[in-house]
N, C-alpha and C positions, 0 to 999 in steps of 0.2 A: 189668190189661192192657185196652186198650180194646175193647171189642165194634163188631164190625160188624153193622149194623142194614138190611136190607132188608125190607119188607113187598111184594116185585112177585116173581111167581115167574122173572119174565127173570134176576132177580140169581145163580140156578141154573145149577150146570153144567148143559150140555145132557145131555137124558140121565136127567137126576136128578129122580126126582117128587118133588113136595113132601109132607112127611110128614104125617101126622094131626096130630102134638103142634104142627108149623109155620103148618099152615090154623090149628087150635084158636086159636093165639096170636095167628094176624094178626085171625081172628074176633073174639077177646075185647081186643083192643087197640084199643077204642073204634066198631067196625065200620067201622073208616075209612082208606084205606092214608096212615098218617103217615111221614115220614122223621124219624130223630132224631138229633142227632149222635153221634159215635161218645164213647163213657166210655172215664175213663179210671179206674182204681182201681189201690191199692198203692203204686207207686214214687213218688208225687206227681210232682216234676218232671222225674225220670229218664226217666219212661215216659210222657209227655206227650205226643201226637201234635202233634209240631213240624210246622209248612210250612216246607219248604224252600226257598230261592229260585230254584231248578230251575220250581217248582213250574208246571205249568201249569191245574191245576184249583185255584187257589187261592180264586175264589172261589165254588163251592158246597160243601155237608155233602158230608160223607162218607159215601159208601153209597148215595146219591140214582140211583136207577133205574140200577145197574152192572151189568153182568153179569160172573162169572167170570174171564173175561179182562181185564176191564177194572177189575177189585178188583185184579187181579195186576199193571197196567199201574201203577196208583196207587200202589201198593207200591211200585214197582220206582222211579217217581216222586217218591217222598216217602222219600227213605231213614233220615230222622231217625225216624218212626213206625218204619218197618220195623224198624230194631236195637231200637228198646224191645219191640216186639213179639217178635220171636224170642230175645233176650237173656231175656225170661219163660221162651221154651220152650227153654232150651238151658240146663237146670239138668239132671243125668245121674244124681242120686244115691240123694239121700232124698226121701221124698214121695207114696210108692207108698200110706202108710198116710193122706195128710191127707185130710183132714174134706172130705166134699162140699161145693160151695157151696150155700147157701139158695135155693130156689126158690120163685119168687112166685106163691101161691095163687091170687089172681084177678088179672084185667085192671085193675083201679085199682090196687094193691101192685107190677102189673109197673110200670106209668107211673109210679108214685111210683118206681121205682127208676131210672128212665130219667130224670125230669125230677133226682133227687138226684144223679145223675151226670155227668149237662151240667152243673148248678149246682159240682159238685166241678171239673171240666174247666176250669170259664170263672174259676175263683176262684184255680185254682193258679197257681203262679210259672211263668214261661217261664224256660229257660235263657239264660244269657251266651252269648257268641262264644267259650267256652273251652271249650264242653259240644256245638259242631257235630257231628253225625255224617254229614252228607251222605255221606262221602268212602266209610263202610263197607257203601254199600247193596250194592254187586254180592257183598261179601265172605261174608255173609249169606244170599243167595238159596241155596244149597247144603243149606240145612236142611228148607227147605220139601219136599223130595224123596229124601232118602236114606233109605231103609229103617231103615238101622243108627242114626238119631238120631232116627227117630219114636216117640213114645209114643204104641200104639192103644190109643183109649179106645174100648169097646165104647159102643151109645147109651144103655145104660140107666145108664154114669156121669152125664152129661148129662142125660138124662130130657127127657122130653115136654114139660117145661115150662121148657128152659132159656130165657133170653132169646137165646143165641146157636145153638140149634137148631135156626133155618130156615135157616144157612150151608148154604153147598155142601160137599159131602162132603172137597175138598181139604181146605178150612179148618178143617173141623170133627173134622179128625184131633187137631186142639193142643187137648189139654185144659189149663185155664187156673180158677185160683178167685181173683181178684180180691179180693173179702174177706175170704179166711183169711189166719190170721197166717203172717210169713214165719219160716222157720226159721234162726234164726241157724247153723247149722251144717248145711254142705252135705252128707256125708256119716260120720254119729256111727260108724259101724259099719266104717270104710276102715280106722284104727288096728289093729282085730282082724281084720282079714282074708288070712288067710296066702298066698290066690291075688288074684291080678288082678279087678276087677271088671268085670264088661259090661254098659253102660248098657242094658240090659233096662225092660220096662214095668216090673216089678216095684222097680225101684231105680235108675231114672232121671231120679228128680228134682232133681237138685242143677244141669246146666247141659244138661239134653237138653228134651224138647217138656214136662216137667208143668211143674210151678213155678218162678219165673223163679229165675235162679241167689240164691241165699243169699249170697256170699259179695258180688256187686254189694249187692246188699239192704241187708244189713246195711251193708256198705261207705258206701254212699250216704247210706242213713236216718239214721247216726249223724254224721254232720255230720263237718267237719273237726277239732271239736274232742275226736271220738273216736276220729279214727284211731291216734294216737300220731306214733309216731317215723315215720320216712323209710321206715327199714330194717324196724321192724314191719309195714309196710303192705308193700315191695315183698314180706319174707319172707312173710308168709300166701299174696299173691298168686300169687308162685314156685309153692309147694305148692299147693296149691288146683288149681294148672291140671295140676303134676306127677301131681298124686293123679287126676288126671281124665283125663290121659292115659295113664296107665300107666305111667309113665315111669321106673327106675329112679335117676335120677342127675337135679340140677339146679340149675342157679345164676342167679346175674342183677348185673349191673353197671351201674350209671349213669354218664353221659357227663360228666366234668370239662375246663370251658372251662381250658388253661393260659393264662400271664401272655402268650406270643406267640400266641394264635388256634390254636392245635394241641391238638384234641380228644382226650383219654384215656380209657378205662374205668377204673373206681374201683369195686372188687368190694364188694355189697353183701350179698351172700346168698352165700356160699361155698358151691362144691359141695357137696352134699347130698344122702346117700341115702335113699329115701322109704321109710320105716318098714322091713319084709319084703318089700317090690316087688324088693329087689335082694338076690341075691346075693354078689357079688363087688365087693369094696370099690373102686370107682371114682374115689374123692376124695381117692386118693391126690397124692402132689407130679408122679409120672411124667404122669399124665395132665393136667395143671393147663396144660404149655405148648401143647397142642393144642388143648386148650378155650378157652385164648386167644387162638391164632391164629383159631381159631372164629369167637369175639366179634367180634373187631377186624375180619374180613372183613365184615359182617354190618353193622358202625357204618361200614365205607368205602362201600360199594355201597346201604345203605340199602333191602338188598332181603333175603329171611327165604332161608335157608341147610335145605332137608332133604337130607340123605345119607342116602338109604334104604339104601347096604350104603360103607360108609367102606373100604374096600378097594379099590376101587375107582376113588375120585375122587384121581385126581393134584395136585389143588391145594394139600392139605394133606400134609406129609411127618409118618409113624408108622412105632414099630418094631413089631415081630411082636407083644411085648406087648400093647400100644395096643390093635392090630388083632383081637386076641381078647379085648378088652375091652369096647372101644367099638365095637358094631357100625353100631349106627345113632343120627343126630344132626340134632336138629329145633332151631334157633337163628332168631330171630325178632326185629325192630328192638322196640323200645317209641318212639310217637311223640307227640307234642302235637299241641294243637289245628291248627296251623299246619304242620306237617310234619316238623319238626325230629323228628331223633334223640335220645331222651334216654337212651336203655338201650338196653340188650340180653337177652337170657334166651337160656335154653340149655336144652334138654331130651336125658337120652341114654338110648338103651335104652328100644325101647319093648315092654312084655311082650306076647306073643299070650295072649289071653282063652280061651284050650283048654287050649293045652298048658302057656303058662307061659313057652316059649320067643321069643326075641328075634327081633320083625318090626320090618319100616319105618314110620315114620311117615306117615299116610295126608294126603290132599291137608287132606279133614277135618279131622284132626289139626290141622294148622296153620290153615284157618281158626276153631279154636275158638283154638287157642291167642294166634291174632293179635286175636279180639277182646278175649281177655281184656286183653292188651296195651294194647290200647288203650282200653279203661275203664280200666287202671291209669295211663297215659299222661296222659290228661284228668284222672284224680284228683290224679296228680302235680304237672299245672300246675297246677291250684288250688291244692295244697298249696302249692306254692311260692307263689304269689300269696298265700295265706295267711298263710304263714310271710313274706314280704317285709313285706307291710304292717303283721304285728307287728313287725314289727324297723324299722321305719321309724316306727311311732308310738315306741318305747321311743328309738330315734335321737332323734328331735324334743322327746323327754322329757331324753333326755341335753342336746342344744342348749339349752333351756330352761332348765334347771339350770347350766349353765355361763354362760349368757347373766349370769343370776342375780347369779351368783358374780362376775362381772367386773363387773357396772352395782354392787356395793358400795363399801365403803372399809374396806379391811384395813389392818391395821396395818403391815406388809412384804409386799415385794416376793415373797417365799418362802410365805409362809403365801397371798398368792392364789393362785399355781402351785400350790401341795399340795390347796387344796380344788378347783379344776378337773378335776387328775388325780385326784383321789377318787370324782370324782363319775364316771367311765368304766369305773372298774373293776368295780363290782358288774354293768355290761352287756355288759362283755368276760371274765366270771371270769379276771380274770388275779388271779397271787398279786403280781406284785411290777408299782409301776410308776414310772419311773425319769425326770427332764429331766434331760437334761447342757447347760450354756451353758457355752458355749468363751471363753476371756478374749479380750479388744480386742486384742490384740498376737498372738493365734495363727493362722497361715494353714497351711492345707490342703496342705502338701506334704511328703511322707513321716510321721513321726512331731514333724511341728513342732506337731500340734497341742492343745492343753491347756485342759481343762475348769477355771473357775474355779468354779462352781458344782454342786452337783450333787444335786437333790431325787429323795428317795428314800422311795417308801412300801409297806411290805408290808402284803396286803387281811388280817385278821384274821377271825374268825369275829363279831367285834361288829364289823368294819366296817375303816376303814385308821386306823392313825397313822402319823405322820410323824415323821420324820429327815432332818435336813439337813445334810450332809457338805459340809466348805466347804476350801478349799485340798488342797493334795495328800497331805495327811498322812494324809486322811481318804475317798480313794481306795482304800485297801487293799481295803476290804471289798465294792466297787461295779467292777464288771468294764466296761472303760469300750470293748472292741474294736470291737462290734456299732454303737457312735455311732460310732465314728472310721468306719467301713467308709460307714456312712451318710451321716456330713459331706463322706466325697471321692467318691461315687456323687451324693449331692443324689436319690437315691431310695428308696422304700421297700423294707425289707428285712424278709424273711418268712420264716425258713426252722423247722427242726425238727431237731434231732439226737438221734438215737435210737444210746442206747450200753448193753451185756448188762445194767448195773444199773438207769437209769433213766432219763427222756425229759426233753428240754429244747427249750421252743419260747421262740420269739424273733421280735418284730418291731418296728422301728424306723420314726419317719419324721422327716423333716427338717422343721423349723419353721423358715418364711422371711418374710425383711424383706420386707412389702408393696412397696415403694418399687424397692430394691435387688436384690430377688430373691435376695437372699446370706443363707445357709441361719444362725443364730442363734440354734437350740439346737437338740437333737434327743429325741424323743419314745419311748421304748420300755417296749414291755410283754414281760410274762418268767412263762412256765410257763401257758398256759392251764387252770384245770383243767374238768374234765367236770361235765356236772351232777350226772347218778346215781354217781359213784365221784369217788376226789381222785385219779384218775389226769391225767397231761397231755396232752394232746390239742393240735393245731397250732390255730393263729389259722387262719380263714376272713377274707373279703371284708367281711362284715361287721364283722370288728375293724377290718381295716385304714384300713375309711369309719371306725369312732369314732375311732380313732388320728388320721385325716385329720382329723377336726372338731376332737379337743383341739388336734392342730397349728398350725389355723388360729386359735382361741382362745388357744394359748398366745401364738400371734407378734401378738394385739391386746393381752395381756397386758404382753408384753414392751417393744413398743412405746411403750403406756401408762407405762409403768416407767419407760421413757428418755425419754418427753415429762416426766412428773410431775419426774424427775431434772433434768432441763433446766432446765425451769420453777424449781425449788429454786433452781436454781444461780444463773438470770438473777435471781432475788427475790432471794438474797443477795446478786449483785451491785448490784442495784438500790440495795439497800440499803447498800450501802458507800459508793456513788456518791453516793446522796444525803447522808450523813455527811459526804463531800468536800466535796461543794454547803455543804451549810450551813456548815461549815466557814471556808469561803472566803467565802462571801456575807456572812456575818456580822459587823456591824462591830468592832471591836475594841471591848474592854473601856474603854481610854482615851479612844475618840471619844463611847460611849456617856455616860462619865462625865462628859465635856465638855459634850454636851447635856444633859444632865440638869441641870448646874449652873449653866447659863447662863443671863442676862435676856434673856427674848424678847420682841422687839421688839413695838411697836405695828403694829395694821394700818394706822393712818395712816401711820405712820414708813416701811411696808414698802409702801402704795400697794395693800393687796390688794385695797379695797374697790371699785376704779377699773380698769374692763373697756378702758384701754387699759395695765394693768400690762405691765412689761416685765421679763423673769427677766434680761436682756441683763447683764452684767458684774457679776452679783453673785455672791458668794461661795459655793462649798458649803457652809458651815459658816451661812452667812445662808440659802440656801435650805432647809436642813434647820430651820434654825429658823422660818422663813415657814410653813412646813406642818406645826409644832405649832401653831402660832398659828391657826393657819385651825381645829384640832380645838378647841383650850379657847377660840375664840369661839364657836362654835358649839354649848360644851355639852357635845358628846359624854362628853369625856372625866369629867365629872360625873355624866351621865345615864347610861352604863355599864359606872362605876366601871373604868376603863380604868386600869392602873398604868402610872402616868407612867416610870418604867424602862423598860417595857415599849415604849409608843408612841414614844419615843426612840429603842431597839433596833430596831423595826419601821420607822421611817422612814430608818432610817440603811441598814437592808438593801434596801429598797425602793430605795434609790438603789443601792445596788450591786448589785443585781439590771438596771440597766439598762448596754447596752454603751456603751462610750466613743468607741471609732471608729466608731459610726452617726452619720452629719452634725445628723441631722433626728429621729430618733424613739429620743432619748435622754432619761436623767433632765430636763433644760430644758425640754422638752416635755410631759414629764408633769407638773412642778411648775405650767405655764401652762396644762393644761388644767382641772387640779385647782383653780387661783386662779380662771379662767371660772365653773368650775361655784361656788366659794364667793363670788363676787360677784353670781351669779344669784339662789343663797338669802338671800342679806341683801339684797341691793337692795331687795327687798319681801317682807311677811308673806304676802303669797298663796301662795308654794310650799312656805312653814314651814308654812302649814293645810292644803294641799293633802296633802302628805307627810310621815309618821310619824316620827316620831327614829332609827327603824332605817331606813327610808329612805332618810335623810339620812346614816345611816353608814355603809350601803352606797354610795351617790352618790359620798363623796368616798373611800370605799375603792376603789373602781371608778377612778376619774379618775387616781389617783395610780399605779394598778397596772396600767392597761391597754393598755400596751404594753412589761409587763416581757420584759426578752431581746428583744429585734426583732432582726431579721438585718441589716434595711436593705432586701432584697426586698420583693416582696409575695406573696401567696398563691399568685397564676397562676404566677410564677416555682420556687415551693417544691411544686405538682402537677408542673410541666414537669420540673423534675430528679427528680424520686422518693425525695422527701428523707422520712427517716426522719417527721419531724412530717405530710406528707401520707399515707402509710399509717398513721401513729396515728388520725387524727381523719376526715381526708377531706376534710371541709367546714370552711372558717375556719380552717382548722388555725393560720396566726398567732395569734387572738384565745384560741383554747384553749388554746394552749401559755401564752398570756399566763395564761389564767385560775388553769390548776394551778401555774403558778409562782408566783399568788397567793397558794391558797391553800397550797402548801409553805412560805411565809414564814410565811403567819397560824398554821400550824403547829408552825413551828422553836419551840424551847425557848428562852424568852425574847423571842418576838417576840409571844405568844399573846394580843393587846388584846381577843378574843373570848368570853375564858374566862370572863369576870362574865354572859354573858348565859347565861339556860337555855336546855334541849335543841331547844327549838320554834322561838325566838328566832333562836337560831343556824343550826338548818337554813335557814331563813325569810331571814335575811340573806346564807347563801352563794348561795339560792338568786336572789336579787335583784342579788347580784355576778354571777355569770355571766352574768346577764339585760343586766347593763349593757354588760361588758363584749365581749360577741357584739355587740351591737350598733351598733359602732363598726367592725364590718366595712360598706366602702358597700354591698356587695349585698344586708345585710338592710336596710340606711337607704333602699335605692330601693323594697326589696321593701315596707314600712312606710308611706312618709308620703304616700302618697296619701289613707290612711284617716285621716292625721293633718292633714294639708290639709284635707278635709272637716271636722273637728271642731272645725278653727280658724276656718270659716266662721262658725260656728254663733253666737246671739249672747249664747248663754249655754253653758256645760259643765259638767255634775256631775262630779265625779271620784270619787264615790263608787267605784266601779265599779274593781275590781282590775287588768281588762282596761285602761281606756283611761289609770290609771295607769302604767302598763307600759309603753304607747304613752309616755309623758308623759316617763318614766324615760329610756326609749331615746330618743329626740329629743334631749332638755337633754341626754346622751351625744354625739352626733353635734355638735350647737354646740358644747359645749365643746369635743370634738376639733376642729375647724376653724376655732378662734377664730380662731387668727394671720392671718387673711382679715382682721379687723375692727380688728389694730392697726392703730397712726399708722404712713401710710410708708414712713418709715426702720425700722420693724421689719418692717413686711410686706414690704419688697422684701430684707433679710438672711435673711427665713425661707425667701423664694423661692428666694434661690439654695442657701440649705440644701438646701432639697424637691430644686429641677435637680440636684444634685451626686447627691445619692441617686439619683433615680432615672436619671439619667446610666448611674454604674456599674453598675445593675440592666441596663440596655441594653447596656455591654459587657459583660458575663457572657453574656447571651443569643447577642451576634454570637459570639463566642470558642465556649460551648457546644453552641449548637443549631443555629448557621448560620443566623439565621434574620433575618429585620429585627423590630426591636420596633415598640412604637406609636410614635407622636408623643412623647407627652409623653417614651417613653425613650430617642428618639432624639439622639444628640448632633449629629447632621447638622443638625437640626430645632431648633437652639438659638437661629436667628435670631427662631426663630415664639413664645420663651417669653411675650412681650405678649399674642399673640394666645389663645391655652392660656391662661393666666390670665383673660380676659376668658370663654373657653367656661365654664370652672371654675367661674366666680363665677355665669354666669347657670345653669347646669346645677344647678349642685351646690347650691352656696352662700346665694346670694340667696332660691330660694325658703324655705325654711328657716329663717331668721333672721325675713323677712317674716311669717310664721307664728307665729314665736313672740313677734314685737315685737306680735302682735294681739292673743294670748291676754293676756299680762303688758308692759304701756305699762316700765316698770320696766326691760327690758330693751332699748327703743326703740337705745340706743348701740351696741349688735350690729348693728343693721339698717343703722345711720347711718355706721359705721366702715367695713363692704361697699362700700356708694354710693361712699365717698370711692373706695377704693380701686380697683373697676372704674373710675373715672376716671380715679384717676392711670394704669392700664395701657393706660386705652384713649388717653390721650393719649402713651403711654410709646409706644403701635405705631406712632401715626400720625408722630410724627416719626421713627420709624424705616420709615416706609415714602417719607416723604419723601428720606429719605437713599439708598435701593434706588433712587428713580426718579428723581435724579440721577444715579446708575450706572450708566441703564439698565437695573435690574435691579428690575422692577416688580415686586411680589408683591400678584395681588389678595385684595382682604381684605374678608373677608366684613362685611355693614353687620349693625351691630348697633343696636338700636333704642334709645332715649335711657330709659336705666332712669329720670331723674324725671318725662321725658313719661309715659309707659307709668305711673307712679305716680299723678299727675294724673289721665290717662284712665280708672284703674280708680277713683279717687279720686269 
């Protein structure tokens, strides 16, 4: 308890001379009047002279030039000191015999005790905001003055040389030993004592002025890991105050929040007669409903209940029995830190200290009894706070473990559900724990509804196994009411049935579809059992949060179940679809055998060497033979032993892999882009050293395959509709659909020309297909050849270099695609009006679709303007491109020279048809475009 330190004699009631052993000590205390602060010993942070926010001497020491009144003012001030303070002296029992305190021999041993005792002060812990006692100072000041609770110490307990023996005689009524040990039992000798006891000097140390109560003490000292149980701690507490009052008879109740906001008592301590304090058995059933009504008046008004003579007070109705039973009744709230009600207590019968006979409870009475309450109330919330936060790490340890269990890969759907529920039960001791999932076809109206599953685990003493009960056959032994009741409530259900033989608790919760909110199986656990016995005992709030968590884990469970199910099902399908595909794509056994047997022509005979080749009226069966021809000149098929069945099968699917009703970007088109690019590599050995033989068989795998399946649209069109290939890919989605339909061919069984290469090889070459055939979308061609222009400047180029190959690949991509600019003509104006027809119908699709106008070019309004469109194309697109390449390789000069022709023939194509407009009257000005072989000349 802390000492108060004055060295001025003002700090003296008036009145009171200061003693000899007082001078002596302020003498020998360095001959200097020091202020010290106040010590605190014992309780560590119980008894800790707290500042309270009241405070308004907060900041000087304590005890600094006060006088009397004004120590009692600071008191009265600081209420959090003041309850530690008299909570020391308001111990009634045992204590009469302890040890004096040590007293310091000289003036350096007293300062060493003074300066060890600030050091102790300044080092110990402050309390939380759940340890506040502001609220109990006024409750307290009644000690400091009542005869019947003082313990007089004569001076020579004290002694001349105490360090608190120059106090003023009030204060120095409380004797106090700070560093004797505390006694864990308040009063050892109450059990043997056949009369009442009376806090006397003699045996009033257990909660009057000696020694601070024992049973705070111990309480406190031994942490919360020593209090035990709930009902341990409130049961001592009960007794301890009952034995301290005298009190015959005593109970106590804690306050249970129900599911609707409507507060209960929940008896914790059943009436209880205190050793021989009572005579007359009180704890009978008759008197149980008045100590009830007791209770409950006491938890409504929130305010403490004495009836010094119950006969009396009309509020409570009793029979005659009752009233010659229960004379008198001291009931009192228990509250937290914050105010709330959490209990109740009850004291009945309080014995008179003479005679034995039954007096009222004194005002006293209840303020001891209230503080006890309320040390027990703050120890409670921290209990609670305690006990929450262990149940909230063992929670998060549950989450964790569950978490676990689902991020795996189990073998079924059953066996993850079993190990999740497993994992709850050892933190909810349930014996049994049950998911019912209801089949697809059952809805929730009377008894329509039917579990198709149903996992079932009983907890064992080495832990759970499981049983899985599957159709109704297997229902018998699994009582399926408690889910149904759950499924048409969609809430959680908690209940307990207690019947003469034995107890059954029970709680369910609904597990629901994240999405749909539609409840999709249901979660129950069955028989709590207790820790200390295998009795059953009801679920708490904290099962029903684990319940709540497996619930929510089971329906990510579930979910997962029916995604993975799904997913199975579309891969299967996938996979059937693709058997179709190949199927179908597939050429038949007799075309294949036809090519195979067939003499394939020469490239002369077929013209493929010559970049004005034309596919125009030749045969399928001659075009499938043209594009072996282009592989066994080239090699490949020698160079990686390619089977000739094989490349036969593969070329003949590759043609039916392209659609027939697309005007323009059908097989014809691939075979003339595929011929570009195989006249570009033979025209000259520079691109045969430039690029690799897998290169080169990527190149012309790429050309022949990169516009397999086309729609006829283009890209912009297949984003606008939200056509299944635009959510696959996003970007390019035509060139990607082309790619995997690549390589699903290179694939198919019997098409496989890739199979002779090794694993490096082959990755290496698909990965240089895709390269190519991406590339042949215009907006990676615009995004590209800026950097490609530049390196055509140049007047030399290494191609060492992977990168500017790549460059190299995709370009010679893009000119072959756009060859048909560079035929004679009469094919470049057939392919135009191919191109117009396409994309025509892409423009009615759009008006019909989206309401919207298309460009130009898909305008069919705008059909008169196709001359002028052809000339933007050629100077935009085309021209520069071919120019470029006709610089790098002279070889390919007839790309550049076949362009020239043909912006000429267009541009003389407009201007007699603008001649023809303005004889009509019907001028259309036409933008001037500049003389492409001036502009040659001048950059010339």
């Amino acid at each position: 308890m802390p000492c108060l330190h004055s060295k001025t004699p003002e700090t003296m009631e008036p009145g009171t001379p200061a003693s000899p052993a007082t001078a002596g000590a302020e003498r020998s205390f360095c001959g200097e009047t020091v202020t010290e602060p106040p010590m605190v010993r014992g309780m560590g942070w119980f008894f800790s002279p707290l500042w309270s926010p009241r405070s308004k001497t907060r900041g000087g020491r304590f005890g600094d030039g006060l006088k009397s009144d004004q120590v009692e003012a600071w008191l009265d001030d600081h209420s959090d000191f003041t309850r530690a303070y008299f909570l020391r002296r308001t111990s009634a029992v045992s204590g009469a015999q302890s040890p004096l305190p040590r007293i310091p021999r000289s003036s350096s041993e007293h300062s060493d005790m003074l300066r060890a005792a600030h050091h102790r002060r300044s080092s110990s812990p402050l309390t939380d905001s759940h340890l506040n006692m502001s609220s109990l100072m006024d409750r307290l000041q009644p000690f400091a003055s009542n005869p019947e609770w003082v313990y007089p110490v004569s001076p020579d307990v004290l002694g001349g040389h105490s360090p608190c023996s120059h106090l003023s005689p009030r204060l120095s009524r409380f004797s106090f030993s700070p560093c004797r040990p505390l006694s864990p039992v308040c009063s050892p000798d109450l059990a043997q004592s056949p009369h009442p006891m009376r806090p006397t000097a003699a045996n009033a140390a257990a909660c009057g002025h000696g020694e601070c109560c024992s049973w705070a003490t111990d309480l406190l000292r031994g942490g919360l890991s020593w209090m035990g149980s709930v009902a341990e701690l409130c049961q001592g507490a009960v007794l301890h105050a009952g034995e301290l009052l005298t009190a015959e008879c005593c109970s106590l109740s804690l306050v249970k929040k129900g599911c609707g906001g409507r507060n209960t008592l929940e008896e914790v301590v059943a009436p209880t007669a205190l050793g021989r304090l009572s005579e007359v058995n009180l704890c009978g059933n008759v008197h149980l409903g008045l100590v009830k009504g007791i209770m409950e008046c006491v938890l409504a008004t929130g305010s403490s209940v004495n009836l010094r003579d119950l006969s009396e007070d009309t509020r409570f109705d009793f029979d005659e029995d009752e009233s010659s039973q229960i004379r008198t009744v001291l009931s009192v709230p228990i509250k937290n830190h914050s105010g709330e009600v959490v209990g109740v207590v009850v004291m009945i019968n309080k014995r008179n200290s003479c005679d034995g006979s039954v007096s009222g409870f004194t005002n006293m009475d209840e303020k001891v009894l209230s503080n006890h309450m309320d040390v027990l109330g703050m120890v409670l919330d921290n209990v609670q706070l305690y006990e929450s936060s262990r149940q909230e790490a063992k929670r998060s340890q549950a989450l964790i473990e569950m978490a676990q269990v689902l991020s795996k890969e189990h073998r079924s759907f059953e066996v993850l559900l079993s190990k999740m529920a497993a994992t709850i039960m050892p933190f909810t001791h349930a014996q049994y724990c049950t998911i019912f999932i209801p089949s697809e076809k059952s809805s929730v109206v009377e008894d329509q509804v039917s579990f198709s599953r149903v996992i079932h685990l009983e907890c064992e003493e080495l832990g759970s196994t499981c049983q899985i009960y599957r159709r109704e056959r297997d229902f018998r032994d699994v009582d399926p009411s408690y889910a149904f009741q759950t499924m048409v409530s969609t809430k959680i259900l908690n209940i307990s049935e207690i019947s003469e033989e034995s107890m059954k608790s029970v709680i369910c919760c609904p597990v629901r579809n994240e999405r749909s909110e539609n409840v999709i199986a249901v979660c129950q656990l069955t028989n709590k059992r207790s820790r200390d016995s295998d009795e059953v005992e009801a679920f708490n709030r904290y099962d029903e949060r684990l319940l709540e968590d497996l619930a929510v884990y089971c329906g990510l469970a579930l979910q997962y179940a029916q995604a993975v199910q799904i997913t199975e099902e579309r891969r299967a399908s996938i996979e059937v679809t693709e058997e179709v595909l190949a199927y179908h794509i597939t050429a038949a056994e007799q075309e294949i055998q036809a090519l195979q047997e067939a003499v394939i022509p020469t490239v002369e005979s077929l013209k493929l060497l010559d970049f004005h080749f034309s596919d125009f009226g030749l045969p399928d069966d001659l075009t499938s033979q043209a594009t072996v021809r282009m592989f066994l000149d080239l090699n490949l098929v020698q160079d990686f032993n390619i089977n000739y069945k094989s490349l036969c099968q593969w070329v003949l699917t590759v043609r039916r892999g392209y659609r027939n009703n697309v005007p323009y970007h059908n097989w014809n088109h691939a075979l003339s882009t595929a011929q570009s690019m195989f006249a570009m590599l033979m025209a000259t050995d520079q691109l045969q050293t430039i690029f690799s033989r897998l290169e080169v068989l990527a190149l012309m795998i790429a050309t022949l395959s990169h516009d397999l399946d086309h729609r006829g649209v283009s890209n912009s069109y297949i984003e606008r509709s939200q056509q299944p290939l635009a959510q696959l890919y996003g970007h390019s989605s035509l060139e990607n659909h082309h790619y995997n339909l690549c390589l699903f061919i290179l694939n198919n069984t019997g098409s496989q020309i890739l199979s002779g290469l090794s694993a490096e090889d082959h990755r290496a070459v698909l990965h240089m297909i895709k390269r190519a055939i991406l590339a042949t979308d215009l907006t990676v061609y615009m995004e590209r050849r800026k950097e490609f222009f530049s390196l055509a400047k140049k007047s030399r180029v290494s191609w060492k270099s992977e990168k500017q190959r790549d460059l190299l690949r995709s370009m010679l991509m893009t000119a072959s695609d756009l060859s048909a600019i560079t035929k004679p003509w009469p094919e470049q104006k057939r392919i135009a009006n191919l191109v117009t027809m396409e994309f025509f119908a892409q423009g009615d699709k759009e008006k019909r679709e989206f309401k919207i106008k298309p460009i130009d070019i898909m305008n069919r309004e705008n059909s008169t303007r196709l001359p002028y469109m052809q000339v933007e194309y050629i100077d935009d697109i085309c021209y520069p491109l071919y120019k470029a390449v006709s610089r790098l390789f002279d070889a390919c000069s007839p790309l550049l020279s076949g362009c020239k022709k043909n912006r000429q023939n267009w541009m003389h194509f407009a201007e007699t048809a603008k001649r023809k407009d303005c004889e009509n009257s019907c001028c259309v000005t036409l933008e001037t475009h500049k003389n492409t072989e001036e502009e040659t000349q001048a950059e010339e």
